[in-house]
VOGUGU-197290 format. One record per residue: residue in one letter; x, y, z of N, C-alpha, C, CB in turn. Coordinates in steps of 0.02 Angstrom, whole numbers, plus 50000, padded with zeros to 5 digits. Glycine has a CB too. Layout:
AXYZXYZXYZXYZ
...
//
This chain:
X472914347255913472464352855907472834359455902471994352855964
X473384360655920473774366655936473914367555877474344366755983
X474134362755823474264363255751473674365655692474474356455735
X473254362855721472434365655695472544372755712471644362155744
X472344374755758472434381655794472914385555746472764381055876
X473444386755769473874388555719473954389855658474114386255717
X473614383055609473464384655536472844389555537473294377555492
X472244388255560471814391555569471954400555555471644389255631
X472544401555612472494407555648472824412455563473104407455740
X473234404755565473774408455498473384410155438474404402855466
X472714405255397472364406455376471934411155362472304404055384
X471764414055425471564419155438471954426455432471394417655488
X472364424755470472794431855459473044433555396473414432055499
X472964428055337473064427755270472674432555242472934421555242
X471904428455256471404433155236471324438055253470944431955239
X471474440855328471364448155357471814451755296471704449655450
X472584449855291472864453555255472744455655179473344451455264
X472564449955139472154451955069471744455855052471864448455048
X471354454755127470634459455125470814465755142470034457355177
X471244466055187471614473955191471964476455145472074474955238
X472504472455103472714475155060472294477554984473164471555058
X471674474254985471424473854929470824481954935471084465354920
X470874482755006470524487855030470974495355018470354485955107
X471364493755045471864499455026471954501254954472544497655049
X472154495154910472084496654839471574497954794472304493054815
X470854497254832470264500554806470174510054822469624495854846
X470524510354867470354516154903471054521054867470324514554999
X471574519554859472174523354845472274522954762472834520154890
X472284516954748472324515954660471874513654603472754511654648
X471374513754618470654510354592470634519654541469764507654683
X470504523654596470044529054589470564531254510469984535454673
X471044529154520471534533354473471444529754408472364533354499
X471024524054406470934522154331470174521554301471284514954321
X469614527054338469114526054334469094531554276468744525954396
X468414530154253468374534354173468294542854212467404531254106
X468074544054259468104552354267468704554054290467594555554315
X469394550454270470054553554298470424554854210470604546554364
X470194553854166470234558854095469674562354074470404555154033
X469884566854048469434571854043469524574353956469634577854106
X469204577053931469304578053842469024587453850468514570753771
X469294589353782469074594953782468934596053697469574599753822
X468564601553684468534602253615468754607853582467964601553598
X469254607753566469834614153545469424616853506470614612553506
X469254615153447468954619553396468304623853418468764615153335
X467884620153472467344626253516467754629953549466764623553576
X468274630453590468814634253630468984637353572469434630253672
X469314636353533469634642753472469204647353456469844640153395
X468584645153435467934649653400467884653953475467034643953371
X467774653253511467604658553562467814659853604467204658753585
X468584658953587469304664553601469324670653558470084660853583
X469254667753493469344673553445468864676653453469424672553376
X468354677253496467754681153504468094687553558467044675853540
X468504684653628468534687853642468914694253650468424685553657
X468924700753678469284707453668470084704653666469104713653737
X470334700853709470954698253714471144696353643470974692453763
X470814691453614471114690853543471144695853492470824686353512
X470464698753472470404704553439471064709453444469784707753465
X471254711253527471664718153524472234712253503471774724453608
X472534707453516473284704753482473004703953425473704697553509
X472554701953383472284700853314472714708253288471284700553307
X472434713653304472344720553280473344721753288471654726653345
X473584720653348474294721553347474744717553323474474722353395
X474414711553292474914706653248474614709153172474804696553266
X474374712653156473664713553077474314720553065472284717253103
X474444725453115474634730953121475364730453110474414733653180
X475864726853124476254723053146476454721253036475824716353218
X475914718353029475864716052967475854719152912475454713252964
X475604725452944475524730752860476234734652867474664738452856
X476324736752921477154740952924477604737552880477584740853005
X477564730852914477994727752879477964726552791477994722252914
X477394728052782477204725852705477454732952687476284723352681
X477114738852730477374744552694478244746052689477014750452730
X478554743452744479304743552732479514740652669479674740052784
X479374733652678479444729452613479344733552517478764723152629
X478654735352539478694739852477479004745652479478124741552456
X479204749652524479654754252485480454753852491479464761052503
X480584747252504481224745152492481274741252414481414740452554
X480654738352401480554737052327480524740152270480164735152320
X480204748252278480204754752268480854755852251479974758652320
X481384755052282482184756852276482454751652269482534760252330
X482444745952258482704741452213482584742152154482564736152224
X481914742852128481584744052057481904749352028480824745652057
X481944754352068482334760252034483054759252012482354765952080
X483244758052073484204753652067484194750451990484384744352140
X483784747751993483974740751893483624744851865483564729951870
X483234747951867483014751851796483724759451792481894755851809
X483934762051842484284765851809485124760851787484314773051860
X485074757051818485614750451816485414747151737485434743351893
X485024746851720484904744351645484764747751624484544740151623
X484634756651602484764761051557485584762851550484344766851575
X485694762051610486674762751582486894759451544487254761251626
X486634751151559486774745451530486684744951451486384740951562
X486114748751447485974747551363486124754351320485084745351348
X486354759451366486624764851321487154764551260486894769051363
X487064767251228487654764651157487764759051144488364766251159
X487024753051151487134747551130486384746751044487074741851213
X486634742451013486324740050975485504736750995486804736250955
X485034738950943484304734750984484204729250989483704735450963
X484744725150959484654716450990484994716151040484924709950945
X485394721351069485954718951140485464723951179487064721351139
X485184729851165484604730351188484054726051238484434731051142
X483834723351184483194719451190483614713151228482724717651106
X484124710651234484284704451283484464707751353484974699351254
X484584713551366484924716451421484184718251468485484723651394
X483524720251412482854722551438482574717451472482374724751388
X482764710151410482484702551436482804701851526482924694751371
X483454702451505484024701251585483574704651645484994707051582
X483614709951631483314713551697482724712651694483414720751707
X482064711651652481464708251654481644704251714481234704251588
X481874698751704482114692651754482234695551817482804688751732
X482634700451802482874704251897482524703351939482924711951916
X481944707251894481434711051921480624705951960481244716251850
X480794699151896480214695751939480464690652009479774690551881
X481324691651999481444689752033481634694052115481754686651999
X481514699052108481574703552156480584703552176482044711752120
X479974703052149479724702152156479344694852195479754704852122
X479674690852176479434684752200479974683452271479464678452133
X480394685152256480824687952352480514690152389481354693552364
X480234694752360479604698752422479044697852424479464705352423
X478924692052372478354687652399478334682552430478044685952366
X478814680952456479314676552488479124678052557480114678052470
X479374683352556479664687052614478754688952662480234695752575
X478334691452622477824694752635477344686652673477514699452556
X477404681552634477084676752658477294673152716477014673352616
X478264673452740478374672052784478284676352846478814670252772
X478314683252837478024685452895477484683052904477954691352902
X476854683452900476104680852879476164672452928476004679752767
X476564671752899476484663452929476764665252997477004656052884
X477214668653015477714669053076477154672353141478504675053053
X476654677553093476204681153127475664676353162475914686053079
X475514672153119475094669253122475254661553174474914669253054
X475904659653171476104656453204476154660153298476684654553161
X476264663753289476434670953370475554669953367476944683853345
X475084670553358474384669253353474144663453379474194669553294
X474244658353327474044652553395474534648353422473494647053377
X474924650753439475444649653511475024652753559476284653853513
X474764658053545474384661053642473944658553626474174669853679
X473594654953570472984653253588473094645253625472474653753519
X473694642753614473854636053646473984636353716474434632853615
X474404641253741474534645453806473934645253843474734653053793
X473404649153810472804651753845472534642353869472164657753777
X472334642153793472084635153814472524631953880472174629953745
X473034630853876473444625053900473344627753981474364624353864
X473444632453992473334637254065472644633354087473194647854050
X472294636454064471304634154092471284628354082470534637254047
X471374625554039471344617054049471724612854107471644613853983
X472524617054131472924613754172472234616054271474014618554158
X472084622654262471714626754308471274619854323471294634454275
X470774617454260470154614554268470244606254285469724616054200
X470814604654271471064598954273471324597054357471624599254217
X471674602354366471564600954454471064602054502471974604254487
X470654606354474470034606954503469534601354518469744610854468
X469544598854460469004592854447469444585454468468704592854350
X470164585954471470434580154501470654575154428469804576254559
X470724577654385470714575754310471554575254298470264582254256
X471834566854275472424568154254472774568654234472584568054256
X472324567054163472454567254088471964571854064472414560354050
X472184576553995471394580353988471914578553902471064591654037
X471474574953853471434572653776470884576253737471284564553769
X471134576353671470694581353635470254576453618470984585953574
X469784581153603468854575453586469184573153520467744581153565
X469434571853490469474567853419469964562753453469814572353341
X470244561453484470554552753485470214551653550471564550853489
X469694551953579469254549953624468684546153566468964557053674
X468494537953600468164534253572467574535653622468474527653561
X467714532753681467204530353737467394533953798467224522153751
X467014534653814467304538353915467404544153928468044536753949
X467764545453976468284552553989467584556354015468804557153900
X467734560754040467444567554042467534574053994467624569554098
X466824576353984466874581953927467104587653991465984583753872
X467554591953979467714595954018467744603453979468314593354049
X467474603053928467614611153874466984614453900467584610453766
X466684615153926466284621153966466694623054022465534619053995
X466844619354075467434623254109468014626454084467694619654145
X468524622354028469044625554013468764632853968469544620353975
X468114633453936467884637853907467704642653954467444636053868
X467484641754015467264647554078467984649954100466764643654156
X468514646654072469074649754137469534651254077469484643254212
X469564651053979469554653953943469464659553909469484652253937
X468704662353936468714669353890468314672353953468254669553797
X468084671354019468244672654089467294671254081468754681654121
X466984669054119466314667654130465894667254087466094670954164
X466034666654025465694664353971465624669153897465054662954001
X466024675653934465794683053915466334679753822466234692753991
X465904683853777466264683253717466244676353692466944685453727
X465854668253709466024666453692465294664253637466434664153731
X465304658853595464804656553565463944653653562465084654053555
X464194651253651463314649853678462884654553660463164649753757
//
């Protein structure tokens, strides 16, 4: 009987332990794979009513500003290039014949669209660079309020609504309240 006893006890203490351990792992690691521990957001409603608010507008206005100086530098450095080959190709064709003329007019023709398309070059890469410095803070902004809303709510993944099939939590009304600050400026 002492051997009965024994298995018994051991049996038991088997089960006490499963049941405890299985308790513990409901309570500590369960929670961490339940569908409200990702969360989704919808960037493109967050963009639309960022750009609403004064924050974007005034960097809008100082990257826009930012943009014409530079266009105006650009052109009047073009201004004095243009001048440079045109008095650079009247030297060129002085005391020449009108067919060495007319190939020297063709030559610098060429200069010239090519000094033009440089600074159209040039004009579109600022533009892109501007525009790149643009939504970088708007990724910033985002990435800030989403990280804010994400500990708040206990969230530990936050995925954009387009590779979300099923589940998750919609969380873009919060990251949108702690975005453009209580709702002010945005699209609702």
């Amino acid at each position: 009987m002492d051997k009965k006893k024994k298995l018994l006890l051991a049996v038991a203490a088997l089960l006490l332990t499963a049941l405890l351990l299985f308790a513990v792992w409901q309570w500590l690691v369960a929670p961490r794979y339940q569908a409200g521990q990702i969360g989704y957001i919808d960037t493109t409603r967050l963009a639309e009513a960022y750009d609403e608010t004064a924050e974007f507008q005034k960097l809008y206005q100082e990257l826009e500003q930012e943009f014409n100086d530079f266009g105006q530098t650009l052109q009047e450095e073009t201004a004095e290039q243009l001048e440079a080959l045109e008095t650079e190709e009247e030297k060129a064709k002085k005391g020449k014949n009108a067919t060495v003329q007319s190939k020297i007019a063709e030559e610098y023709g060429a200069k010239r669209r090519e000094l033009y398309a440089e600074q159209q070059k040039r004009m579109e890469s600022k533009r892109a660079e501007l525009n790149n410095r643009l939504n970088q803070n708007l990724r910033t902004r985002i990435n800030e309020a989403a990280a804010k809303v994400a500990k708040q709510e206990g969230v530990s993944v936050i995925l954009l609504d387009q590779v979300v099939y099923y589940g998750g939590k919609d969380l873009t009304a919060q990251v949108l309240t702690g975005l453009v600050g209580n709702g002010e400026g945005g699209n609702d």
